[in-house]
Structure formats: C-alpha cells, structure tokens
N, CA, C, O and CB atoms as a CASP TS submission, in Angstrom:
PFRMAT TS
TARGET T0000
AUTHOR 0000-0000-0000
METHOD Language model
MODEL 1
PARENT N/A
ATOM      1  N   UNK     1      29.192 -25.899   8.634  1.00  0.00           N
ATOM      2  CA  UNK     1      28.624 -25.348   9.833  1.00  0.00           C
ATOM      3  C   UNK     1      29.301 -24.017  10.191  1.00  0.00           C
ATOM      4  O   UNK     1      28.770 -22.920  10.364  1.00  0.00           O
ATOM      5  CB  UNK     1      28.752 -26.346  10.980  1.00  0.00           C
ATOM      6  N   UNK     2      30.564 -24.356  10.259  1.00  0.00           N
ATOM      7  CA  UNK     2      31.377 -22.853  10.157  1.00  0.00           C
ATOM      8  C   UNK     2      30.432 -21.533   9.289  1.00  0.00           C
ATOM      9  O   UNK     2      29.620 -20.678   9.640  1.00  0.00           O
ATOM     10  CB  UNK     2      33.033 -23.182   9.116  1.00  0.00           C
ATOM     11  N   UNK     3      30.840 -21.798   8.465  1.00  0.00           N
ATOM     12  CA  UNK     3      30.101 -20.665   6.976  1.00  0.00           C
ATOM     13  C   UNK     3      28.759 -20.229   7.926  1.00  0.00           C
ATOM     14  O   UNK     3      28.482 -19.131   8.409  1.00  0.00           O
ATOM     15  CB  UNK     3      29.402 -21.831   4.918  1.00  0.00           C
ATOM     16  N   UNK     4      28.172 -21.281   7.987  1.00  0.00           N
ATOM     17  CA  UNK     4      26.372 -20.528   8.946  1.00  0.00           C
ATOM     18  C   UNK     4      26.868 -20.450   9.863  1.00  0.00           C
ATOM     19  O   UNK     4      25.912 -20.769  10.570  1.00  0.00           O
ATOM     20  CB  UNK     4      24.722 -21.382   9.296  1.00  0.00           C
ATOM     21  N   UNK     5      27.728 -20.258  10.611  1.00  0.00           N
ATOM     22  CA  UNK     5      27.423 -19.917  11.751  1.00  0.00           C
ATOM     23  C   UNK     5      28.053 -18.181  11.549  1.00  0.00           C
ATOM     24  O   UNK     5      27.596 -17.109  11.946  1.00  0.00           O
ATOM     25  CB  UNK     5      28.103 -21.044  12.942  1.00  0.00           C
ATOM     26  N   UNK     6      28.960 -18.434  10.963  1.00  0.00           N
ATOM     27  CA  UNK     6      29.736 -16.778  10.413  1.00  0.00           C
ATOM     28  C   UNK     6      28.519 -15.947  10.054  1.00  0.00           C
ATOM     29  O   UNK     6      28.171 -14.896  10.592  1.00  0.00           O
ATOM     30  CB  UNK     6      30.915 -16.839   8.745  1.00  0.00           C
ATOM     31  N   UNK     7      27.875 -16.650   8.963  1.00  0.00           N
ATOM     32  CA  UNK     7      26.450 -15.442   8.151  1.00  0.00           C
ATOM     33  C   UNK     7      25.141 -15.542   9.270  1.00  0.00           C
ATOM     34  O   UNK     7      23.976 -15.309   8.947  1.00  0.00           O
ATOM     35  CB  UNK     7      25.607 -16.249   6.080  1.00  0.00           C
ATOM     36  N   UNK     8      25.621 -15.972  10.771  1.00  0.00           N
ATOM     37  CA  UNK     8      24.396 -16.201  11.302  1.00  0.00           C
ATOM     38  C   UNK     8      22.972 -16.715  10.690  1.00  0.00           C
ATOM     39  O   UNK     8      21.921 -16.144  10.399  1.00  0.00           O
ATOM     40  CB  UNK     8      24.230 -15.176  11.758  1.00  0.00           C
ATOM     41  N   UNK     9      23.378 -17.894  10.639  1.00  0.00           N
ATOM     42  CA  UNK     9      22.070 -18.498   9.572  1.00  0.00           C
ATOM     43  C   UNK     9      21.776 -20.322  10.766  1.00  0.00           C
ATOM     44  O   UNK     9      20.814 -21.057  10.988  1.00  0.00           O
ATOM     45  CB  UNK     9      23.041 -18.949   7.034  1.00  0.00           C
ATOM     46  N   UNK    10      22.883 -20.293  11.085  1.00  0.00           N
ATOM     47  CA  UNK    10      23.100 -21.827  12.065  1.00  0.00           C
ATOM     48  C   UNK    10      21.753 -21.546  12.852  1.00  0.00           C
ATOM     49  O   UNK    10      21.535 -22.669  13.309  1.00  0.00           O
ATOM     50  CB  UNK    10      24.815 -21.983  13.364  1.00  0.00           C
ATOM     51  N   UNK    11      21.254 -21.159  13.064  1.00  0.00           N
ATOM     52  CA  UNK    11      20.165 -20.769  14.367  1.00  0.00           C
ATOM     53  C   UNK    11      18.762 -21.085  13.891  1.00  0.00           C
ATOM     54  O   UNK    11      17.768 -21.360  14.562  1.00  0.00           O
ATOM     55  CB  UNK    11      20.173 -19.010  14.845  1.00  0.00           C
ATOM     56  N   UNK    12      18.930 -20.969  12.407  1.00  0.00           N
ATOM     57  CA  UNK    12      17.963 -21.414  11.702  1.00  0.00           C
ATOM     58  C   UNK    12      17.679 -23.061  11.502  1.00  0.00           C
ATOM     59  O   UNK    12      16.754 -23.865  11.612  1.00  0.00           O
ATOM     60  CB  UNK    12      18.191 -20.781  10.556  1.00  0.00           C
ATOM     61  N   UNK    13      18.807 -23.024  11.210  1.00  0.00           N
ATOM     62  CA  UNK    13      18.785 -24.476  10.892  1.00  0.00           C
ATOM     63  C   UNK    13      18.725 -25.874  12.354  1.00  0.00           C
ATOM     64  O   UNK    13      18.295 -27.013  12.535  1.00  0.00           O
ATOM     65  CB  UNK    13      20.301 -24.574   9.954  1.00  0.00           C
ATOM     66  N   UNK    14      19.483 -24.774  13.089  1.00  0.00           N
ATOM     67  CA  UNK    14      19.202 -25.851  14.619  1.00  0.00           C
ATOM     68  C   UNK    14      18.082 -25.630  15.519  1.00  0.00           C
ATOM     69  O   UNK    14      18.132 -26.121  16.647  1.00  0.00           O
ATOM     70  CB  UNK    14      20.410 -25.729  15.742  1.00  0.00           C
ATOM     71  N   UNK    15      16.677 -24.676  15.000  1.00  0.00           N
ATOM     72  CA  UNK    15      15.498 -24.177  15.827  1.00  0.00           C
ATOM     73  C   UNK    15      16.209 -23.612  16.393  1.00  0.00           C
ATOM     74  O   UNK    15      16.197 -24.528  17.216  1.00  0.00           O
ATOM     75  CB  UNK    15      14.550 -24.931  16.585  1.00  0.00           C
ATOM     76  N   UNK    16      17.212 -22.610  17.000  1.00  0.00           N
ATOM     77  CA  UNK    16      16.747 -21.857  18.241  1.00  0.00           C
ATOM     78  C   UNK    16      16.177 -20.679  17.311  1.00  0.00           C
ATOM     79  O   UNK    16      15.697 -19.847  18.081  1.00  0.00           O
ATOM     80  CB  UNK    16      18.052 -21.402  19.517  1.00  0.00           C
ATOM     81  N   UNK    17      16.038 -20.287  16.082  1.00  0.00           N
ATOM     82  CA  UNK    17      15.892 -19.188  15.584  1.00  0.00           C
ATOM     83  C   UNK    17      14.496 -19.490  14.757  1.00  0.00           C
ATOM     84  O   UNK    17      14.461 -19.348  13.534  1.00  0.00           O
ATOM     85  CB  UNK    17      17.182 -18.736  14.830  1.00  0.00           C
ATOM     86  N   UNK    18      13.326 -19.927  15.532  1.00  0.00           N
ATOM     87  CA  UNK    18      12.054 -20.230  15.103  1.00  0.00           C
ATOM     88  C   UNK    18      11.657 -19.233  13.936  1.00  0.00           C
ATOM     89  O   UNK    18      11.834 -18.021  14.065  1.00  0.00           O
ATOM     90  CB  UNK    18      11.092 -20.177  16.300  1.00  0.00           C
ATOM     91  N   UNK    19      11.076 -19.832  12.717  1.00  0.00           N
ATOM     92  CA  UNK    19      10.191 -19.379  11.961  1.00  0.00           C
ATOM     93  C   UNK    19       9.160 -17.995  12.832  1.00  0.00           C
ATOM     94  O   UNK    19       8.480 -18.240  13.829  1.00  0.00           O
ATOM     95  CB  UNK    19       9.406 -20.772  11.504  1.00  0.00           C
ATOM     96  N   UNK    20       9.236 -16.880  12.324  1.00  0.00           N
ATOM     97  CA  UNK    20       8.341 -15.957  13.447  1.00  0.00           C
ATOM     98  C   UNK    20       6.955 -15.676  12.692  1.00  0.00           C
ATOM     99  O   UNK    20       6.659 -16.199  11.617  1.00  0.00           O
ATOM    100  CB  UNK    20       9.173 -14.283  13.895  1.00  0.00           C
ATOM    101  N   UNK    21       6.233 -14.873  13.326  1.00  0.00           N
ATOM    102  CA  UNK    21       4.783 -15.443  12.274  1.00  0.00           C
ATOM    103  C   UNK    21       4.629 -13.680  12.458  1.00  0.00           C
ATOM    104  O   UNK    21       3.465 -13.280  12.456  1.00  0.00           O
ATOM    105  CB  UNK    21       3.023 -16.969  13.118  1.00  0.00           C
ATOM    106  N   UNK    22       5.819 -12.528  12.628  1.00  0.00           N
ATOM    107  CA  UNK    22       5.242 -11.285  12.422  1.00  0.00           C
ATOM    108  C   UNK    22       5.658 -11.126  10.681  1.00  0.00           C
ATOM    109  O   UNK    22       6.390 -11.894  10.058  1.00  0.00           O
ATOM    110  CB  UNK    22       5.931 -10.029  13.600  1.00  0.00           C
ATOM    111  N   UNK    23       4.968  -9.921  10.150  1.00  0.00           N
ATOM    112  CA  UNK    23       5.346 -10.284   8.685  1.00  0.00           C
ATOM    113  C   UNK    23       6.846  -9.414   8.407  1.00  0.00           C
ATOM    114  O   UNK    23       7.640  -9.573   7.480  1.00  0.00           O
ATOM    115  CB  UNK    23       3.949  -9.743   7.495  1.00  0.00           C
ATOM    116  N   UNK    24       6.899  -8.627   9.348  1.00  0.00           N
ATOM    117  CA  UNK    24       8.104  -7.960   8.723  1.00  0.00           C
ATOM    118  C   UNK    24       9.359  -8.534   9.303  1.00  0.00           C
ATOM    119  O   UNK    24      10.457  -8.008   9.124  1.00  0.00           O
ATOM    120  CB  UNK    24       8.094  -6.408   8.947  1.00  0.00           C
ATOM    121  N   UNK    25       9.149  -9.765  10.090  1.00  0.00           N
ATOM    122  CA  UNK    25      10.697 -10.516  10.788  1.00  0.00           C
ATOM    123  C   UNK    25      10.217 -11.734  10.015  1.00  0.00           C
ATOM    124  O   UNK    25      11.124 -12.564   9.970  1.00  0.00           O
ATOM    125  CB  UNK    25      11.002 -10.785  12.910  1.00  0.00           C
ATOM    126  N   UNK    26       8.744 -12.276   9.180  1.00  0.00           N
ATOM    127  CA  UNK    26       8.907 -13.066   8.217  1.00  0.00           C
ATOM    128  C   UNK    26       9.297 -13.415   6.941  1.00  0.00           C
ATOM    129  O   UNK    26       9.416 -14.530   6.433  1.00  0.00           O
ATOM    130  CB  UNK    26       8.398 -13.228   8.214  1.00  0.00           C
ATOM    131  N   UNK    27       9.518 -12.077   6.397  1.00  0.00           N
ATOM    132  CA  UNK    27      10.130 -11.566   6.003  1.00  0.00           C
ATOM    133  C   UNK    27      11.549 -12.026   5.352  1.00  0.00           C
ATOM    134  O   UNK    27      11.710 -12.668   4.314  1.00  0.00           O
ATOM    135  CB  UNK    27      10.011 -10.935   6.718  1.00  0.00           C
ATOM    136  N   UNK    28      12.769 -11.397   6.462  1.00  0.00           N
ATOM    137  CA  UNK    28      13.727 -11.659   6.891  1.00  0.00           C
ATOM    138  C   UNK    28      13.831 -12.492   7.112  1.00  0.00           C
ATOM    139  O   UNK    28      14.710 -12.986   6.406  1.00  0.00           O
ATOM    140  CB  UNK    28      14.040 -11.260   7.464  1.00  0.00           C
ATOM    141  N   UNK    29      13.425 -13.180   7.799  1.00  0.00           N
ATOM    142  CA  UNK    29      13.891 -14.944   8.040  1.00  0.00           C
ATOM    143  C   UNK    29      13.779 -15.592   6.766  1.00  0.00           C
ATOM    144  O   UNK    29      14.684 -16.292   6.311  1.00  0.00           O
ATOM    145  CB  UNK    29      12.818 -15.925   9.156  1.00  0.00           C
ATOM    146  N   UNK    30      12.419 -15.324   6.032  1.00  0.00           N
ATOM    147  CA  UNK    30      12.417 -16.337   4.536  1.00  0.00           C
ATOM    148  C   UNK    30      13.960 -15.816   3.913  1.00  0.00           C
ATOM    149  O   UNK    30      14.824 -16.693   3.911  1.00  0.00           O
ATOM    150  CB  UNK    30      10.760 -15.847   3.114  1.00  0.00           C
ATOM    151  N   UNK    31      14.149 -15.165   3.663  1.00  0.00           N
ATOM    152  CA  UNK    31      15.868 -14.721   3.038  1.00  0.00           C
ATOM    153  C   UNK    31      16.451 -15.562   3.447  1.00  0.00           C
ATOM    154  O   UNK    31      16.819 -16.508   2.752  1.00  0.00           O
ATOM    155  CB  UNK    31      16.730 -13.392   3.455  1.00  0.00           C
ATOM    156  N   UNK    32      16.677 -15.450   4.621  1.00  0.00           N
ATOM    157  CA  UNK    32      17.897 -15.884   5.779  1.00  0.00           C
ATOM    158  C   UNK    32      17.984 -17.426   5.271  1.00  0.00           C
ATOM    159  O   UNK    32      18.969 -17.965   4.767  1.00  0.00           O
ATOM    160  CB  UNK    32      17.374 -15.716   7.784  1.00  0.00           C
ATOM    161  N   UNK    33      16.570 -18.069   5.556  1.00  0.00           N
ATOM    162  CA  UNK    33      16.396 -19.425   5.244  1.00  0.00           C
ATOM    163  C   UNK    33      16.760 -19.947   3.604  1.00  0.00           C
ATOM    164  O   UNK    33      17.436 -20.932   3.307  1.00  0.00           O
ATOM    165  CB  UNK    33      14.899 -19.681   5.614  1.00  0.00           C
ATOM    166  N   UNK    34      16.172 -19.081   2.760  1.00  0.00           N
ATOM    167  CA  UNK    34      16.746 -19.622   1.673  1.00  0.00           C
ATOM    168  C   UNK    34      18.053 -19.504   0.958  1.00  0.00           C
ATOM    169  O   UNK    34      18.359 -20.169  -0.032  1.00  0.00           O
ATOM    170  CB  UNK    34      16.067 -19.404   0.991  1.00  0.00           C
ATOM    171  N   UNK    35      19.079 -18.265   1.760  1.00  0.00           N
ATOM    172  CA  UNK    35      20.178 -18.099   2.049  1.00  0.00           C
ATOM    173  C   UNK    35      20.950 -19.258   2.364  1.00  0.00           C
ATOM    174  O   UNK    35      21.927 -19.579   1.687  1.00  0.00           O
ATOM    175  CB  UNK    35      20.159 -17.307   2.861  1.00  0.00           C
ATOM    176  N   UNK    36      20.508 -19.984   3.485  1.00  0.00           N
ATOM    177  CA  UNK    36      20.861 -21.142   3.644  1.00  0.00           C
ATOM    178  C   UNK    36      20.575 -22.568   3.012  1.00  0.00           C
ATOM    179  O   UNK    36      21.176 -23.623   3.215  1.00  0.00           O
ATOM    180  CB  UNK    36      20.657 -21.133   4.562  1.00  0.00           C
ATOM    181  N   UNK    37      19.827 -22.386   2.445  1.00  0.00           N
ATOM    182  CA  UNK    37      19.355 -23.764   1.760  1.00  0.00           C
ATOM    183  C   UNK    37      20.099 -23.811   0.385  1.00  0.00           C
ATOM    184  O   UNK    37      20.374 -24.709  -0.411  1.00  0.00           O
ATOM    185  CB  UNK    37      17.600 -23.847   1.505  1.00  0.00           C
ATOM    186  N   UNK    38      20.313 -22.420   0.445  1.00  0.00           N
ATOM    187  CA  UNK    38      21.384 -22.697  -1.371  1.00  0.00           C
ATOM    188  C   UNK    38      23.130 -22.848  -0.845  1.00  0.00           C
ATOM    189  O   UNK    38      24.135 -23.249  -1.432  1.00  0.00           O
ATOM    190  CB  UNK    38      21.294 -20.595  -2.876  1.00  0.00           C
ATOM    191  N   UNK    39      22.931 -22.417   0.270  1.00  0.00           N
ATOM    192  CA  UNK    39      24.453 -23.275   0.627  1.00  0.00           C
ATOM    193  C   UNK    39      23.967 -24.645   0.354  1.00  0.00           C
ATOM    194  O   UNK    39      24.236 -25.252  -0.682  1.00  0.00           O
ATOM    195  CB  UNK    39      25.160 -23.162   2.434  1.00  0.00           C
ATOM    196  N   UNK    40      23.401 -25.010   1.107  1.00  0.00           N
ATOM    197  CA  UNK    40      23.196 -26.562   1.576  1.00  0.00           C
ATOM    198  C   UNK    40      23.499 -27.399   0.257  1.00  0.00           C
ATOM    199  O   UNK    40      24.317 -28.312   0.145  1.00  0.00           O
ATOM    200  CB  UNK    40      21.494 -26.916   2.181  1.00  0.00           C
ATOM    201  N   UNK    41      22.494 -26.780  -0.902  1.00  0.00           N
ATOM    202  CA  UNK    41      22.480 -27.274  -2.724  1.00  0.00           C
ATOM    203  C   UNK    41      23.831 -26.934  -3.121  1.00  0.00           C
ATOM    204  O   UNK    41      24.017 -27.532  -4.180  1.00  0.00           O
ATOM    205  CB  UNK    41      21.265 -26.301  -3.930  1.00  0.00           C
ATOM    206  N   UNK    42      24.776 -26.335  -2.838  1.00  0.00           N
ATOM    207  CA  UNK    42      26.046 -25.871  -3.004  1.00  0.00           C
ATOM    208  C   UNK    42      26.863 -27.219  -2.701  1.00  0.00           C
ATOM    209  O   UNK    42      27.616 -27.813  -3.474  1.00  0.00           O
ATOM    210  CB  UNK    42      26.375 -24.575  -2.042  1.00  0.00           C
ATOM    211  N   UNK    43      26.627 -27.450  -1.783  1.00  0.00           N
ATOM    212  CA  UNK    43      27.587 -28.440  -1.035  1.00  0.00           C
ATOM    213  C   UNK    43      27.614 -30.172  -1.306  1.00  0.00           C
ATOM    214  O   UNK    43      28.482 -30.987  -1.619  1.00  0.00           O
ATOM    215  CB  UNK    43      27.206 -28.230   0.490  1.00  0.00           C
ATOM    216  N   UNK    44      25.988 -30.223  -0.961  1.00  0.00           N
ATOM    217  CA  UNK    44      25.205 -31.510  -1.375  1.00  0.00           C
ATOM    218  C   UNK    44      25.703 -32.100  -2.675  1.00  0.00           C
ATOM    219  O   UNK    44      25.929 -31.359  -3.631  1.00  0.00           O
ATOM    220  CB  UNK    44      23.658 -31.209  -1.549  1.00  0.00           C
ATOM    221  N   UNK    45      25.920 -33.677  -2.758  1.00  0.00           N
ATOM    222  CA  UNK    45      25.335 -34.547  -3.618  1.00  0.00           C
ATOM    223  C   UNK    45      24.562 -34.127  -4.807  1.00  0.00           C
ATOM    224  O   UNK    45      23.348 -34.046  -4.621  1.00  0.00           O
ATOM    225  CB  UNK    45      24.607 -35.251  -2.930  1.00  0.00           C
ATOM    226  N   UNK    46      24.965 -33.867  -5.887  1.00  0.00           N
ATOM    227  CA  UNK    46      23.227 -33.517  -6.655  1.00  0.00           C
ATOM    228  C   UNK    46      22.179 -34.745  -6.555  1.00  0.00           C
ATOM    229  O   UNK    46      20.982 -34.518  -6.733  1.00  0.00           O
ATOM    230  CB  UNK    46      23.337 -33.224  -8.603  1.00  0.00           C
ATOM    231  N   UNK    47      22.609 -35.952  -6.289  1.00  0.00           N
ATOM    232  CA  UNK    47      21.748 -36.764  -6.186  1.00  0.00           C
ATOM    233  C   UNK    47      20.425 -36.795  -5.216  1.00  0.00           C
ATOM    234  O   UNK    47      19.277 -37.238  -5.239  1.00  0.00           O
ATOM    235  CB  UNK    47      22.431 -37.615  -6.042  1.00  0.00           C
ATOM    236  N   UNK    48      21.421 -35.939  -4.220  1.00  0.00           N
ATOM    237  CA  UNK    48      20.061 -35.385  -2.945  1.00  0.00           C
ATOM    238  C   UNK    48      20.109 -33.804  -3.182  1.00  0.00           C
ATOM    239  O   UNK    48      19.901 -33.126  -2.175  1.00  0.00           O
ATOM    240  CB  UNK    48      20.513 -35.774  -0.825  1.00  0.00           C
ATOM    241  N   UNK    49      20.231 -33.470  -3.773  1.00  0.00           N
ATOM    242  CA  UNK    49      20.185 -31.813  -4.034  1.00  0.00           C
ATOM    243  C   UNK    49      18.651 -31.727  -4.065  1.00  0.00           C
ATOM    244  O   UNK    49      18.149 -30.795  -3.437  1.00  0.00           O
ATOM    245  CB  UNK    49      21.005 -31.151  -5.643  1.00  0.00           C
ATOM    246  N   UNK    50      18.062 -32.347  -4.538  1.00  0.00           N
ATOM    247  CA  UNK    50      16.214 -32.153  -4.498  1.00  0.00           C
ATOM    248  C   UNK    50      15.613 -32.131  -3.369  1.00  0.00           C
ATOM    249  O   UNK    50      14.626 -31.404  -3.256  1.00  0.00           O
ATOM    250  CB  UNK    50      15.363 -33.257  -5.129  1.00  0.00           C
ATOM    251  N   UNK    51      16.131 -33.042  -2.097  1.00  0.00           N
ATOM    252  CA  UNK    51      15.630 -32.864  -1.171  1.00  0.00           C
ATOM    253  C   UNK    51      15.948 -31.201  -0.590  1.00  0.00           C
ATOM    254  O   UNK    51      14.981 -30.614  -0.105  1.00  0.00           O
ATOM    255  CB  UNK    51      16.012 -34.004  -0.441  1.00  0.00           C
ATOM    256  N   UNK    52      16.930 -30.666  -0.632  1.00  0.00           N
ATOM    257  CA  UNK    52      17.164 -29.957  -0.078  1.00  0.00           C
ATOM    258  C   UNK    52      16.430 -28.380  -0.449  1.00  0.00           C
ATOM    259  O   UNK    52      16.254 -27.385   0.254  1.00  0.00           O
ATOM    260  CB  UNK    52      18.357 -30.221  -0.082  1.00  0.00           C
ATOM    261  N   UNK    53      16.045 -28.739  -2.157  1.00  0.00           N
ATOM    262  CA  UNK    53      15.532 -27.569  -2.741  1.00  0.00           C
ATOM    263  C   UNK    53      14.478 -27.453  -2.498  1.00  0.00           C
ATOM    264  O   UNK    53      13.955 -26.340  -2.450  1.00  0.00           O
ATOM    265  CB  UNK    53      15.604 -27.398  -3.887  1.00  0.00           C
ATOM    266  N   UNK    54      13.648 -28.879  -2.203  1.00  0.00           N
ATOM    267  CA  UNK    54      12.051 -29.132  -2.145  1.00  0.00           C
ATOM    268  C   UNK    54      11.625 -29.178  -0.637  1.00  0.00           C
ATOM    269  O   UNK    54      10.477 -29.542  -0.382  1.00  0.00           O
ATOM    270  CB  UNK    54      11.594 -30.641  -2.908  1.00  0.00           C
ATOM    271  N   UNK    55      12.517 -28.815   0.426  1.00  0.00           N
ATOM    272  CA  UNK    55      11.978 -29.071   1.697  1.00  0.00           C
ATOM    273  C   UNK    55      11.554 -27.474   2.145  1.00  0.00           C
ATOM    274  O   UNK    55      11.942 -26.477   1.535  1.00  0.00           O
ATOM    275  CB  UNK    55      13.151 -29.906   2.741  1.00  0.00           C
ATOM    276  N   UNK    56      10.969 -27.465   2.941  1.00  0.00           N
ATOM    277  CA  UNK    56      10.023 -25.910   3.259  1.00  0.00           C
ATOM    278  C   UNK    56      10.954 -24.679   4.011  1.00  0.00           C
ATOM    279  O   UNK    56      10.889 -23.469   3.800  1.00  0.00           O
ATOM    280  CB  UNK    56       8.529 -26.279   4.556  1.00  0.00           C
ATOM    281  N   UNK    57      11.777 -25.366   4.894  1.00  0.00           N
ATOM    282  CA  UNK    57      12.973 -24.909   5.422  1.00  0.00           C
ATOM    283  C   UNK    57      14.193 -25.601   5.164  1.00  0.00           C
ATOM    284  O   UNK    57      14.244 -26.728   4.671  1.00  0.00           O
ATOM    285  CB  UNK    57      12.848 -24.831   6.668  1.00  0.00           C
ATOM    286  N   UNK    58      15.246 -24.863   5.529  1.00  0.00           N
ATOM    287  CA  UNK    58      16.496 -25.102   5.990  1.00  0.00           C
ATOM    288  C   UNK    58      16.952 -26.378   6.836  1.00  0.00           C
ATOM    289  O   UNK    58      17.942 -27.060   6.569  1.00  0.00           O
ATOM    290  CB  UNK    58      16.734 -24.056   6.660  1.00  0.00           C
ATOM    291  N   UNK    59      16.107 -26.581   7.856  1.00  0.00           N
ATOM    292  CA  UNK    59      15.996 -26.627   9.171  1.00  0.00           C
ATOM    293  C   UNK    59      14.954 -28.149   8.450  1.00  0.00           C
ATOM    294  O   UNK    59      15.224 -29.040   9.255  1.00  0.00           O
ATOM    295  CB  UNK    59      15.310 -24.984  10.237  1.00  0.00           C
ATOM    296  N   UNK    60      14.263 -28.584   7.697  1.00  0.00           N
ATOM    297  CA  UNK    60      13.503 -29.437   7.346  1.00  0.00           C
ATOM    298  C   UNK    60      14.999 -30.418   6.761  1.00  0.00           C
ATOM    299  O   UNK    60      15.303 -31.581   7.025  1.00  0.00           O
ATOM    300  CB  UNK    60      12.171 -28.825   6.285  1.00  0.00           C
ATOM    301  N   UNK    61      15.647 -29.478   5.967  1.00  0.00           N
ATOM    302  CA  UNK    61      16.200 -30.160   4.970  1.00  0.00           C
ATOM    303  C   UNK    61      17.642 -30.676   5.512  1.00  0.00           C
ATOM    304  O   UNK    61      18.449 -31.282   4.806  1.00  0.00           O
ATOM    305  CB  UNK    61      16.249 -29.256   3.704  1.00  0.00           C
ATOM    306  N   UNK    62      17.818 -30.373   6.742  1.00  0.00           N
ATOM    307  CA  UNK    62      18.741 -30.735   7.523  1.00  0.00           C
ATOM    308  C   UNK    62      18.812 -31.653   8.029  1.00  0.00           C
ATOM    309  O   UNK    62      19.799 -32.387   8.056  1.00  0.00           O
ATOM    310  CB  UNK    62      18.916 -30.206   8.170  1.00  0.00           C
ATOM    311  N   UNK    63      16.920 -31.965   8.983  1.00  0.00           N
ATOM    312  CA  UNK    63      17.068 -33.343   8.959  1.00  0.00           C
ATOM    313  C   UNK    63      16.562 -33.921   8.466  1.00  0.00           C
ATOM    314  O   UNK    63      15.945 -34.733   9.156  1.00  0.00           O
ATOM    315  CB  UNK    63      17.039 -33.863   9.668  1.00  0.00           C
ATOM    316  N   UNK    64      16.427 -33.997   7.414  1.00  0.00           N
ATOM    317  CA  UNK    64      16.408 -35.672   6.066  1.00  0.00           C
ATOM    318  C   UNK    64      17.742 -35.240   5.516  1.00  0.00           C
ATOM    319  O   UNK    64      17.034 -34.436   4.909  1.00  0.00           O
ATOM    320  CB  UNK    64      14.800 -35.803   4.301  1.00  0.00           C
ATOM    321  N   UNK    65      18.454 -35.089   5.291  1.00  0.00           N
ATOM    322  CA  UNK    65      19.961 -35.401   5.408  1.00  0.00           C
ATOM    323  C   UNK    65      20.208 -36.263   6.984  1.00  0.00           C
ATOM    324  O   UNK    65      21.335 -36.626   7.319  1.00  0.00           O
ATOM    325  CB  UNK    65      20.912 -33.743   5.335  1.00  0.00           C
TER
END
C-alpha cells in the first residue's frame, strides 16, 4: 500500500480516482491502472496471479483478493 500510495496509484485502486470516460485522462489512467496491477502480479501468489492479470482494473482485482 505504501509503494501506491508513493507512485500515486492507491486512488485507483480504492475508487476515489474513478475510471474517467474523457479520452485523453483515459488514457492516463489505463497506464496508471496497469501500472498497478503489475505490482499487484509482482507481489501475489502465482497461484492467484491470474486473477489479478485477468480482472479489468486494479481496483476489480483488489477486491477478489
């Protein structure tokens, strides 16, 4: 949690930092998000590493963990 919260990525993963539907801050957020989701595969279990690769967000894959 530390680490995201340093690369500002935590915001993603806890909704306050909603998916935005303009294309050039959608953009940016898809980064941001998959920025974070390869921490997540970093850290994880490989046994659940799939969930985390196969969920749509960050923020999905957070909670099914």
């Amino acid at each position: 949690m530390l680490y995201l919260r340093s690369r500002s990525l935590w915001k993603i993963i806890d909704g306050t930092e909603p998916k935005p539907t303009n294309p050039t801050d959608l953009e940016k957020w898809e980064i941001r998000n998959i920025t974070a989701q390869l921490f997540f595969i970093s850290i994880v279990d490989m046994s659940i590493s799939h969930v985390v690769s196969e969920a749509p967000s960050v923020r999905d894959a957070w909670q099914a963990l």
